[in-house]
N, C-alpha and C positions, 0 to 999 in steps of 0.2 A: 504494500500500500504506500503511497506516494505521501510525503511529511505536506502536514499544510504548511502553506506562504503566512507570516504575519503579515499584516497589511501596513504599506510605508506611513511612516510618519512622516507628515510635510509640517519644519519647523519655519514660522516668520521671523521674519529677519533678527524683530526684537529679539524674538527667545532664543538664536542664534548668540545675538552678542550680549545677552544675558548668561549665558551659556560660558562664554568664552572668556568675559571676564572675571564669573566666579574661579573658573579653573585657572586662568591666569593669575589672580589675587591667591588662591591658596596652594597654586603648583603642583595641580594633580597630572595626573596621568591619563594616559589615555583611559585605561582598566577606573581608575577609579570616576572619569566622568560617566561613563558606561552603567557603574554600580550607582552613582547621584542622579543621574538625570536621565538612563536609559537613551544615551548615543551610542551608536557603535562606534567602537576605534576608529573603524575607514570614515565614517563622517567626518569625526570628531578632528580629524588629520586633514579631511579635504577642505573642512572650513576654517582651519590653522593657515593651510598653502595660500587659499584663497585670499585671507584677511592679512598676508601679510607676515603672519605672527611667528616667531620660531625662538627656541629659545636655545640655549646650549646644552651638549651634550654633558652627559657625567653624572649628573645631580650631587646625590651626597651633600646636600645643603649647601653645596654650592651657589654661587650669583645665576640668578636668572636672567636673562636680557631678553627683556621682550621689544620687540618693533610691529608696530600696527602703522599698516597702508595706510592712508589717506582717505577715509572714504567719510564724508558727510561730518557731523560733529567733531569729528576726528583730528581734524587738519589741524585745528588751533594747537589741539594739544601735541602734535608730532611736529610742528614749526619750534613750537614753545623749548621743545624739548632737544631738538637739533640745534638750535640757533644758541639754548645754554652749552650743548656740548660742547658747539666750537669756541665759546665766549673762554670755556675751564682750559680748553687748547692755546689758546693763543696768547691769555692773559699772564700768566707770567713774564714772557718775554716783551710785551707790552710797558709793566713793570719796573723790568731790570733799564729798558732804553729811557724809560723817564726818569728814571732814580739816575741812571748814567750822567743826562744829560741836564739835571740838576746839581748833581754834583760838580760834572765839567764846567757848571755855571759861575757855580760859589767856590770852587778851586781849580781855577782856570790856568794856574803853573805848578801845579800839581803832580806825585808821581803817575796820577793817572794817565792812561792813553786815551784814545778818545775811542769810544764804541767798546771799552774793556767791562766784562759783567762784572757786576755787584758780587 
């Protein structure tokens, strides 16, 4: 005898990224969204691809890094969040050139060279 089909679940969008956030907020797994909210793996993974979202390998309480596409409310917070990263990238050196070139101002026969880091 032939196993029955369950019959697909069609989830809206919300409950998609309802979905996606709790398990991104508490770092589940594929297996335990499965067991909370009744996704399969294979969804639960194609609507990871889809959204963008990936996180690193390993676990073990290790750092998570999530990135989320672009899509709709979304953007402010993925600008917001790119635009700080590059700001922690470049601000040091940013820093050092202006402490430099204050210094070169107020000890301007100085042992300093000029462009030398702090």
């Amino acid at each position: 005898m032939a196993k029955a089909r369950r019959k697909r679940k069609n989830y809206t969008s919300q409950e998609r990224t309802t979905i996606m956030a709790a398990a991104a907020k508490d770092g589940l797994t594929a297996a335990q969204v499965q067991k909370k909210f009744g996704v399969t793996p294979v969804t639960y993974y194609s609507w990871r691809k889809k959204t963008g979202v990936t996180r690193r390998r390993g676990g073990g309480g290790g750092i998570t890094t999530v990135r989320v596409a672009a899509r709709g409310g979304d953007l402010n917070a993925q600008l917001r969040t790119e635009v700080a990263s590059r700001v922690r990238q470049i601000l040091p050196e940013i820093v050092r050139t202006e402490v430099n070139n204050y210094l070169n101002s107020v000890f301007p026969g100085g042992n300093r060279k000029r462009g030398a880091r702090v």
